[in-house]
C-alpha positions in Angstrom: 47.7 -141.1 152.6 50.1 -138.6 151.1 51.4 -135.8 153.1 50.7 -133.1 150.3 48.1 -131.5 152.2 47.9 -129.5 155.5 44.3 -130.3 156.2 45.2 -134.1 156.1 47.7 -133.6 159.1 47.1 -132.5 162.7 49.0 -133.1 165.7 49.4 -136.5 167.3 48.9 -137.8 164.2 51.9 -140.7 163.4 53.8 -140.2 159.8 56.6 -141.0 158.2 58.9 -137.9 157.6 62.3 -137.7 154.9 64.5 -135.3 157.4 67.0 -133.4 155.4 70.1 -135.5 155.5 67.8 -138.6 154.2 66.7 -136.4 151.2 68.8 -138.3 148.5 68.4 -141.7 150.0 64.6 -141.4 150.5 65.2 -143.2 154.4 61.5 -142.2 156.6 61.7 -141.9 159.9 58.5 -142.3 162.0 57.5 -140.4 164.7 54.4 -138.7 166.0 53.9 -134.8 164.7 53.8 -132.3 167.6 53.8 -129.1 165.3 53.3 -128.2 161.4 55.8 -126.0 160.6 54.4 -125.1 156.7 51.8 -122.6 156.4 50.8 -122.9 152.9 47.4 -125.5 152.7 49.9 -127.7 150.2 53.2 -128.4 149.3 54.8 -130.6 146.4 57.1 -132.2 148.6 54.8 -132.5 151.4 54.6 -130.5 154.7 57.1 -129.7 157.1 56.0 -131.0 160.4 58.0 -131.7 163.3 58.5 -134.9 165.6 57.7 -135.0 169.4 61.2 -136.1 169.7 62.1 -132.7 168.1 63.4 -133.8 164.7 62.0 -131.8 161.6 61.8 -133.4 158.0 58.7 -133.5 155.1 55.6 -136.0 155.5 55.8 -138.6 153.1 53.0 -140.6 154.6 50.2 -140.4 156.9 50.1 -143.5 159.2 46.1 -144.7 160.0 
């Protein structure tokens, strides 16, 4: 699943994030979400969310 929308995505959930240094390589970084940091209900380039371990970066993908 894409990480588009912000009803797809809640807390503890595990993703893969592009944080913004990774932008123009496309590298994900997985991590588990401890807070959504966009409030709008989508995004194009997928919500903001940030990692238990305190990095920030865009969901790319929801992991099940």
């Amino acid at each position: 699943m894409n990480g588009k929308s912000r009803k797809d995505i809640q807390a503890g959930n595990t993703v893969d994030i592009v944080l913004k240094n990774d932008q123009r390589s496309g590298k994900l970084t997985r991590g588990v979400v401890k807070d959504l940091l966009t409030n709008s209900p989508t995004h194009p380039h997928g919500i903001k969310v940030r990692l238990e371990d305190g990095q920030v970066g865009r969901v790319k993908e929801i992991i099940n």
